[in-house]
VOVOPA-910486 format. One record per residue (C-alpha): x, y, z; residue in three letters. Coordinates in Angstrom, 3 decimals, padded with zeros to 6 digits. Layout:
# VOVOPA-910486
> u | v | w | rest
> X | Y | Z | ALA
...
***
This chain:
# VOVOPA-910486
> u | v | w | rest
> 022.472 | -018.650 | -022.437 | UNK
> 020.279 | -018.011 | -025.250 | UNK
> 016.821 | -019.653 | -026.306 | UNK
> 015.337 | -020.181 | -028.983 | UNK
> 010.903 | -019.261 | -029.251 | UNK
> 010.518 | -023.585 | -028.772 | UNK
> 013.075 | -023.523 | -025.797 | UNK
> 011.671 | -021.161 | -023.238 | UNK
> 008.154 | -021.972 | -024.278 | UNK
> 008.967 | -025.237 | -023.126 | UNK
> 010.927 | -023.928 | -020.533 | UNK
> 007.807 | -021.929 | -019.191 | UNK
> 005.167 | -023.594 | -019.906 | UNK
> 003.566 | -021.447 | -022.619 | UNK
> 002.661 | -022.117 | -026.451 | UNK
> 005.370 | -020.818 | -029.125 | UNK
> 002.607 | -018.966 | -030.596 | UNK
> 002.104 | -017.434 | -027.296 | UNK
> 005.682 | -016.257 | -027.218 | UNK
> 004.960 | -014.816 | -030.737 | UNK
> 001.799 | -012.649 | -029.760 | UNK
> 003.503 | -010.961 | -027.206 | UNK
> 006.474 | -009.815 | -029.316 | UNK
> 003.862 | -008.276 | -031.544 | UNK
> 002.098 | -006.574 | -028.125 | UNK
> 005.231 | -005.435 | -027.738 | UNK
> 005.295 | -007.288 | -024.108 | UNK
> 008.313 | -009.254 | -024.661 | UNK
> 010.788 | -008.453 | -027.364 | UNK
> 013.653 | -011.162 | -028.563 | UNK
> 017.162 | -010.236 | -027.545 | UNK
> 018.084 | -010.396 | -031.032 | UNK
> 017.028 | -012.124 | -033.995 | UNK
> 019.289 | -014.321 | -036.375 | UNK
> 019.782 | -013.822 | -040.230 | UNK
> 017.523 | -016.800 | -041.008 | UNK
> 014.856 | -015.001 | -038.607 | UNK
> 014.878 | -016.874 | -035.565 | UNK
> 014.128 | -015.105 | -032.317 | UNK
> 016.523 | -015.250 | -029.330 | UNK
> 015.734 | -014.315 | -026.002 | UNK
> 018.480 | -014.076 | -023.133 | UNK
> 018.182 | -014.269 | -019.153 | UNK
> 016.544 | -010.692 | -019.225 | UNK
> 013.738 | -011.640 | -020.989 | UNK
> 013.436 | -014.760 | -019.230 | UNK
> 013.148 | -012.589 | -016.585 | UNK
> 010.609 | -010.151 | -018.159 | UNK
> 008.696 | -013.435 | -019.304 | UNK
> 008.302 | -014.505 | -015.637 | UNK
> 007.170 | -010.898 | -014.459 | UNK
> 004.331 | -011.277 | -017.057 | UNK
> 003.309 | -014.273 | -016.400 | UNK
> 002.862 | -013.570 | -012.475 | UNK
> 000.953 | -010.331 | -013.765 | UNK
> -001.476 | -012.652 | -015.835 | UNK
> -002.017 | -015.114 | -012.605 | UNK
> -003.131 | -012.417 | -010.997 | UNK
> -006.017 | -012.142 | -013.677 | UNK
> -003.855 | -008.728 | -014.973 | UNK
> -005.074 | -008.173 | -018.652 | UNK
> -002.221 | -007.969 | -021.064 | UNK
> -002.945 | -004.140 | -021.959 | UNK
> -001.995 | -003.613 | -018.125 | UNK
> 000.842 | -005.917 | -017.598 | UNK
> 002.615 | -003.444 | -020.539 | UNK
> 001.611 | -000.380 | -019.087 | UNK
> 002.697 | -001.458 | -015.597 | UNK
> 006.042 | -002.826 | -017.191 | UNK
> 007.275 | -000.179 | -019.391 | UNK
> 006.529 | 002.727 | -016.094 | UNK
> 009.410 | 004.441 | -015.281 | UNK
> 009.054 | 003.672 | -012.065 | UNK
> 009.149 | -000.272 | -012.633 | UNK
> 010.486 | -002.694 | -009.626 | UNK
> 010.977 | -005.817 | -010.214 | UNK
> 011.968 | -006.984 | -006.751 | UNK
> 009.039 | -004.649 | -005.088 | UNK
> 007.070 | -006.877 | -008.086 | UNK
> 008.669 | -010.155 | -007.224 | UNK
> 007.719 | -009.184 | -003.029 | UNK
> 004.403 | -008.258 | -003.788 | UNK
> 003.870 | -011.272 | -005.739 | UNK
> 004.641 | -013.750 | -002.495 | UNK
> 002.667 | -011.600 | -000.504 | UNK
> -000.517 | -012.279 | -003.019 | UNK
> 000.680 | -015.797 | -003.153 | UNK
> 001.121 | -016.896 | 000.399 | UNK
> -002.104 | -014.905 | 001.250 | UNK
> -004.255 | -017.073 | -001.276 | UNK
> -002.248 | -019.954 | 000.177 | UNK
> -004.232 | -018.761 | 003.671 | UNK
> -007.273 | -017.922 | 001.647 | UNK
> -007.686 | -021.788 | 000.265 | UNK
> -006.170 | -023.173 | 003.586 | UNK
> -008.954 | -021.653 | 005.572 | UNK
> -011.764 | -022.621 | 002.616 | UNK
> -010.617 | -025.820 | 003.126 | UNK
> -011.096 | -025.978 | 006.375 | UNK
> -014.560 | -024.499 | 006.398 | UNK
> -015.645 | -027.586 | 003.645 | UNK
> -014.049 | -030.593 | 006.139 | UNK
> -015.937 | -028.988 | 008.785 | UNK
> -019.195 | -028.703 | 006.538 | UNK
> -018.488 | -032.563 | 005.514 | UNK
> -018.326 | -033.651 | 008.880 | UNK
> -021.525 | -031.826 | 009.778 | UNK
> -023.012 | -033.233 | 006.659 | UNK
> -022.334 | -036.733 | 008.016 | UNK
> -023.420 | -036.347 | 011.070 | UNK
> -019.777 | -034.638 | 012.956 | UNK
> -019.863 | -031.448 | 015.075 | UNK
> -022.551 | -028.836 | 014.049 | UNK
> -021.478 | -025.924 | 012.580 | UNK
> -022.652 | -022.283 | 013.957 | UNK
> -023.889 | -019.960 | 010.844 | UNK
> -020.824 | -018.143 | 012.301 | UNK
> -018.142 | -020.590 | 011.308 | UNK
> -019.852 | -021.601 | 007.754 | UNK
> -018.905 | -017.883 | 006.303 | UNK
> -015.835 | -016.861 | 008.473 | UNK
> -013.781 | -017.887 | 005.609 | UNK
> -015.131 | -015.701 | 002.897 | UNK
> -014.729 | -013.192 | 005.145 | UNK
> -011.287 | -013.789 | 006.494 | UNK
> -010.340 | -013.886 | 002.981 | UNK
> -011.362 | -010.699 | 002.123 | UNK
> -009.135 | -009.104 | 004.617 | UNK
> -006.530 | -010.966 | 004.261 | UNK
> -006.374 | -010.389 | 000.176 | UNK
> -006.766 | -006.833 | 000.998 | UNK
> -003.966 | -006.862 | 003.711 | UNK
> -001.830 | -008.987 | 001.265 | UNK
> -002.025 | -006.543 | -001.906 | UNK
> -002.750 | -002.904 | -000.213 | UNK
> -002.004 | -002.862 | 003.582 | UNK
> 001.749 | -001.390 | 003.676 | UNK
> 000.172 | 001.546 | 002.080 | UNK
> -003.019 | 001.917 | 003.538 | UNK
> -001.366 | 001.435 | 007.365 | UNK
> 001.284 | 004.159 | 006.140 | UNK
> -001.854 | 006.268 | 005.221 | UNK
> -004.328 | 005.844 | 007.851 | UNK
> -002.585 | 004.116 | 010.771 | UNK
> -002.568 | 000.699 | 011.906 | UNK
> -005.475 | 001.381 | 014.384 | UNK
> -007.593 | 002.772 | 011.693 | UNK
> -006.788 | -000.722 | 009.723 | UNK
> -007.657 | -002.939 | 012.543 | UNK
> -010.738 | -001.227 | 013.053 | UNK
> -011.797 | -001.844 | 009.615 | UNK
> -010.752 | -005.386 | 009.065 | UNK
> -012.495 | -005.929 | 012.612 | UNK
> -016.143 | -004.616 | 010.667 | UNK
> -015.674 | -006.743 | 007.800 | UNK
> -015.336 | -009.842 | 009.917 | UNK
> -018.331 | -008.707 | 012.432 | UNK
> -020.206 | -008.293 | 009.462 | UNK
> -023.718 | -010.755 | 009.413 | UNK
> -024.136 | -012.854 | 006.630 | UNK
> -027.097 | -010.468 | 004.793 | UNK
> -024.081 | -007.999 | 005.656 | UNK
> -021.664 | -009.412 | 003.559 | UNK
> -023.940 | -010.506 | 001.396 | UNK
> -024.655 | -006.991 | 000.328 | UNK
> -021.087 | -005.581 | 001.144 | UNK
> -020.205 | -007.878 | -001.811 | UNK
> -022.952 | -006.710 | -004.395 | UNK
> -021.731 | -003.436 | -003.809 | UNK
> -018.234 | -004.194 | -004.899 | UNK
> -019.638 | -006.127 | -007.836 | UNK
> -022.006 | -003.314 | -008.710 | UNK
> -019.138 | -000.964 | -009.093 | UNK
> -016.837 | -003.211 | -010.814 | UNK
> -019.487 | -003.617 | -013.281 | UNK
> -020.732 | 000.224 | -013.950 | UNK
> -016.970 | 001.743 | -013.990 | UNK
> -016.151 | -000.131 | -017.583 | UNK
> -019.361 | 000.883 | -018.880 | UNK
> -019.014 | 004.534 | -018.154 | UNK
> -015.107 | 004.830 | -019.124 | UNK
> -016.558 | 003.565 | -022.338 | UNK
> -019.988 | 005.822 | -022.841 | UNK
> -017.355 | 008.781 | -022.045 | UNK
> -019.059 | 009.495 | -019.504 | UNK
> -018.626 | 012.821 | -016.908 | UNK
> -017.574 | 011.769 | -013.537 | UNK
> -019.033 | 015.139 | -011.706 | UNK
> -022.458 | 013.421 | -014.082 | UNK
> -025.669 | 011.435 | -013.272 | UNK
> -023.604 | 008.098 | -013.521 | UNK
> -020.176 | 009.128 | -011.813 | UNK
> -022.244 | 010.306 | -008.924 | UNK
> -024.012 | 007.162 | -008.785 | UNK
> -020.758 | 005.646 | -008.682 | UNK
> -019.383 | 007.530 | -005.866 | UNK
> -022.341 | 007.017 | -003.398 | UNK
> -021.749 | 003.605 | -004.425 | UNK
> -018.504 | 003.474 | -003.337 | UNK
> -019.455 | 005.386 | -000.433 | UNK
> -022.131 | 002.796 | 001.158 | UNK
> -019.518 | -000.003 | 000.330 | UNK
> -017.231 | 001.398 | 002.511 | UNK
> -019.658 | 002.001 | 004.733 | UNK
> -019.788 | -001.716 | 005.446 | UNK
> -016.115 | -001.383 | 006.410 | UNK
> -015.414 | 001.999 | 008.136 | UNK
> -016.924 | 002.882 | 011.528 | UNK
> -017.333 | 007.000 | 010.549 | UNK
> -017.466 | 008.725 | 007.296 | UNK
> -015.859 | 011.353 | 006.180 | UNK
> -015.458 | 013.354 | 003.170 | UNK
> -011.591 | 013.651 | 003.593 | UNK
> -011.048 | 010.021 | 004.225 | UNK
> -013.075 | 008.848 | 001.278 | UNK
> -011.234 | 011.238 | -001.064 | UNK
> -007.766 | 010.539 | -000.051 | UNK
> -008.860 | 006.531 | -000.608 | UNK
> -009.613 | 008.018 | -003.997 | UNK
> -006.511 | 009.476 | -004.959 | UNK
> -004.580 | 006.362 | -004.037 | UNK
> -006.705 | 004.514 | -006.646 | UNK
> -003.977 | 006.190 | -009.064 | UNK
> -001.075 | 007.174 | -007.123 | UNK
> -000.274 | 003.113 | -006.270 | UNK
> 000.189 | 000.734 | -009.548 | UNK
> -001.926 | -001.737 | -007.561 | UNK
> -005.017 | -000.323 | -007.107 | UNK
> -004.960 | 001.077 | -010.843 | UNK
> -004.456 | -002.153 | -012.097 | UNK
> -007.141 | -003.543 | -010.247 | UNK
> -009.748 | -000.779 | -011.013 | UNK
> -008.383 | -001.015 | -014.628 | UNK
> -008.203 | -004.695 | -015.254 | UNK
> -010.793 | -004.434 | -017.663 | UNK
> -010.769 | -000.871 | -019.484 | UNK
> -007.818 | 001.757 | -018.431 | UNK
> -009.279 | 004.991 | -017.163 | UNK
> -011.525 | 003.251 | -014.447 | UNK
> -009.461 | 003.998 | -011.681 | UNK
> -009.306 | 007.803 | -012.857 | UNK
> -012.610 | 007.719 | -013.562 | UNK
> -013.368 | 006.930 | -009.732 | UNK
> -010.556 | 008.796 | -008.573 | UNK
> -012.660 | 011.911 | -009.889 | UNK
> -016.268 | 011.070 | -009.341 | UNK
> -015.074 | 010.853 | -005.487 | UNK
> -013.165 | 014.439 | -006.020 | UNK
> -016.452 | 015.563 | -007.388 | UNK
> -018.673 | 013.554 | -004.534 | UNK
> -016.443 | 014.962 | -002.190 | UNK
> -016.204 | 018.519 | -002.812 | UNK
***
């Protein structure tokens, strides 16, 4: 079966125009195109379509989704599995934020009281369990499943000033990566230093002992797995390098 732009825009929910712009990103190309000029697109761009859209519901921008589509090393069902894993772990995410506003409700209106505990177990439940959704096959097959429980077991001791601070951190790096990618900046420099004792109190918040070894190896996973590129490059490509190698150069 064939569609025309109008037919799978309808069919997925998008704008025609939409459909347009990404055949000139070169994200999604029409099977063929007639003699009067009308694009056609078959089941594997359907298909294609759907992986792109899941990419950009993740919050993927569309310089990314290309790059992480046209790899060699493209998946679609490892794609298509990581996809329900993100999915069913925001489904515990909002399930347990949900929970944590009925409780603050009934407290509101006069219910049970609610320990200090309790009111931000969810943000931090939710934390681990985003990270265990998108990264924790790999990380357990690098560091061990006793090394993993040990760190999801900090994050949700942490205080509330704790994770307060935990998430600044995160934040702060998020933030000063883009910028330096784009000033060109040296990662062994002033600024990619900055960045890697950054990165090195954040973990802090989350590993019981430090070491040198540990935090590098984190590093070079930042480009050997798709995932964690794609998050560190979300905004500008070259930020998960760019960390990758201030940490080589921390580390050394």
């Amino acid at each position: 079966m064939e569609y025309t732009v109008k037919a799978l825009a309808d069919l997925a929910g998008v704008t025609p125009r939409t459909l347009r712009w990404y055949d000139q990103k070169g994200l999604l190309k029409p099977r063929r195109t007639t003699e009067a000029g009308y694009r056609l697109y078959g089941r594997e761009e359907v298909d294609r379509l759907q992986t792109i859209l899941f990419y950009k519901e993740l919050g993927l921008e569309l310089e990314t989704i290309l790059e992480l589509l046209n790899a060699p090393d493209f998946n679609r069902l490892a794609v298509l599995q990581s996809h329900l894993a993100a999915l069913e772990a925001r489904r515990k995410r909002l399930d347990a934020l949900i929970l944590t506003v009925r409780k603050t409700i009934d407290e509101t209106q006069g219910g049970a009281h609610m320990s200090d505990k309790e009111k931000f177990e969810a943000f931090k439940r939710r934390a681990v369990e985003a990270n265990e959704a998108a990264y924790g096959k790999e990380i357990r097959g690098k560091y061990g499943d006793a090394e993993v429980e040990r760190t999801n077991a900090s994050v949700l001791s942490l205080t509330e000033e704790e994770y307060g601070e935990w998430k600044a951190l995160g934040e702060e790096i998020l933030s000063a990566l883009p910028a330096a990618v784009r000033a060109k900046a040296d990662p062994a420099g002033d600024e990619g230093q900055r960045i890697a004792r950054l990165h090195r109190r954040w973990l802090s918040y989350s590993w019981e002992a430090y070491s040198p070894q540990a935090h590098r190896g984190l590093g070079e996973l930042y480009t050997a797995d798709g995932r964690f590129t794609a998050y560190y490059d979300r905004e500008v490509p070259g930020c998960a390098a760019f960390l990758r190698d201030a940490i080589r150069a921390y580390t050394d």
